[in-house]
C-alpha positions as CSV (number, residue, x, y, z in Angstrom):
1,X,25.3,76.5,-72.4
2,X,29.1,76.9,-71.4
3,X,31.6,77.5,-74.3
4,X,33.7,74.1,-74.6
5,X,29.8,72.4,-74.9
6,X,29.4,74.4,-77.9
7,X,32.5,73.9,-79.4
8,X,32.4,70.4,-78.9
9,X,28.9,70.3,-80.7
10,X,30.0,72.0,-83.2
11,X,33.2,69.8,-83.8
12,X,31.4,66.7,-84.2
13,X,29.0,68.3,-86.5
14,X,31.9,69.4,-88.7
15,X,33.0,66.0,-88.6
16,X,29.6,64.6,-89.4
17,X,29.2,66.4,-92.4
18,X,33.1,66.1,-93.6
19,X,33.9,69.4,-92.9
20,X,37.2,68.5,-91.0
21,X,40.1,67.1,-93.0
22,X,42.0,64.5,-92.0
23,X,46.0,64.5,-93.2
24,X,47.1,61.2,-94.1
25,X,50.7,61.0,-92.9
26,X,53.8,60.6,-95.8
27,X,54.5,57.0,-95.0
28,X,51.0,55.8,-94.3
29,X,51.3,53.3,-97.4
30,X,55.0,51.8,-96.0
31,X,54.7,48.1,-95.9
32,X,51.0,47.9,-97.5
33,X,50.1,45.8,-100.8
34,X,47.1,46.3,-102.8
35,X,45.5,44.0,-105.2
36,X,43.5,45.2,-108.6
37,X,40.0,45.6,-107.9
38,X,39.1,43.3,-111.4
39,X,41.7,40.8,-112.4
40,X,43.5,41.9,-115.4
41,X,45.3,40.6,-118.4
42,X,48.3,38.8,-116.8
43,X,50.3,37.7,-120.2
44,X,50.0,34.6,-122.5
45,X,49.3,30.9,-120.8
46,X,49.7,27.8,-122.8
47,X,47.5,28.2,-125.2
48,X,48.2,31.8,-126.2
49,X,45.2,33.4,-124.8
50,X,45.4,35.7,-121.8
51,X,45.6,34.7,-118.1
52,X,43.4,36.9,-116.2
53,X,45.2,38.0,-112.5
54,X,44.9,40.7,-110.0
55,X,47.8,43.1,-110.4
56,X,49.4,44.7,-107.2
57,X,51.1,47.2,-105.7
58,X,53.5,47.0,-102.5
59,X,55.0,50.2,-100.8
60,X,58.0,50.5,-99.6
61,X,59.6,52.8,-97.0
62,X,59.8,56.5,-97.1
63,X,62.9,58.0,-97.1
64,X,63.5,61.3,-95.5
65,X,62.4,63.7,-98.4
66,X,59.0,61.9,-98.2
67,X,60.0,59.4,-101.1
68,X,59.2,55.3,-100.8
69,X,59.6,52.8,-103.9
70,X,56.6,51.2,-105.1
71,X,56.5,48.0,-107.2
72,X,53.8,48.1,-109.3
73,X,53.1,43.7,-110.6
74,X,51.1,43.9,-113.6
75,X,50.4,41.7,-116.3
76,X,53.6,39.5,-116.4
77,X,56.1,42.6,-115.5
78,X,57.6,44.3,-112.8
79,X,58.7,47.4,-112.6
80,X,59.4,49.7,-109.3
81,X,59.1,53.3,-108.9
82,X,59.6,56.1,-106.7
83,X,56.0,57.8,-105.4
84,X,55.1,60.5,-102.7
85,X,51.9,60.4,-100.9
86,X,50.7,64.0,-100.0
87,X,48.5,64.1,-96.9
88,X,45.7,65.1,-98.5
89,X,46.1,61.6,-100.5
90,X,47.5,62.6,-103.9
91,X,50.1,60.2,-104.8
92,X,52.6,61.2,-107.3
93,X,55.1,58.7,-109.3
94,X,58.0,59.0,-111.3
95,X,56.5,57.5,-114.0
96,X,52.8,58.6,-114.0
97,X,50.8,58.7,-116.5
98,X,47.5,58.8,-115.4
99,X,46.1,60.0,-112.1
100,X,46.9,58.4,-108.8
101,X,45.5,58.7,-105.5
102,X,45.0,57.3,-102.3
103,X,41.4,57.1,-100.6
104,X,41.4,56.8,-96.9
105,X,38.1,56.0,-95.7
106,X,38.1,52.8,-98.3
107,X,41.7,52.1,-97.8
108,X,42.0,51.8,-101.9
109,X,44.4,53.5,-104.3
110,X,44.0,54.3,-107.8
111,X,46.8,54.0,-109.9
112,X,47.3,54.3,-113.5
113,X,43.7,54.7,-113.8
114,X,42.8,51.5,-111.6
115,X,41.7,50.8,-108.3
116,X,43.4,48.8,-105.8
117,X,42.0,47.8,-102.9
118,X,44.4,46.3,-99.5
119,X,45.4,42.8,-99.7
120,X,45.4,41.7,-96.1
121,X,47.9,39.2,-97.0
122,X,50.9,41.7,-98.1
């Protein structure tokens, strides 16, 4: 058996079994909106009771340091912040307070301790 054959081999058994990482690179997200897995309290309709909606996230583009704007739509507020995707998919925010993270294979994100998934329309 020559030598590339068995590196090869053993490559895509590596891969197989996840041994191989893959980096994600620090703008992957740039341009991409996510929608809430479960729709979510989304303030007060008419009659005072809470309007159930998907909330959403849309990344922005990264800036030089690795840095991008994120605005975050959830229940009836706004609010943008800065985040940093690391390649092994952490996401860090300037106003975290609760893990973050993005998953490759699924193309989903957690943040503030729920999951987004990608909204083909944004």
């Amino acid at each position: 058996m020559r030598l590339e054959h068995v590196s090869t081999v053993a490559l895509a058994a590596a891969v197989t079994l996840g041994c191989v990482e893959s980096t994600i690179p620090v703008d992957h997200l740039t341009g991409k909106q996510y929608q809430s897995v479960d729709e979510l309290e989304g303030g007060l309709g008419p009659n005072r009771r809470p309007v159930p909606m998907h909330w959403r996230l849309t990344f922005g583009k990264v800036d030089s340091q690795g840095r991008g704007v994120v605005t975050w739509d959830h229940s009836d507020m706004q609010s943008g912040e800065w985040y940093h995707l690391a390649s092994d998919g952490t996401l860090s925010g300037s106003d975290q307070t609760a893990p973050h993270r993005y998953d490759l294979t699924a193309d989903r994100v957690l943040w503030q301790g729920k999951w987004y998934v990608r909204d083909e329309g944004g």
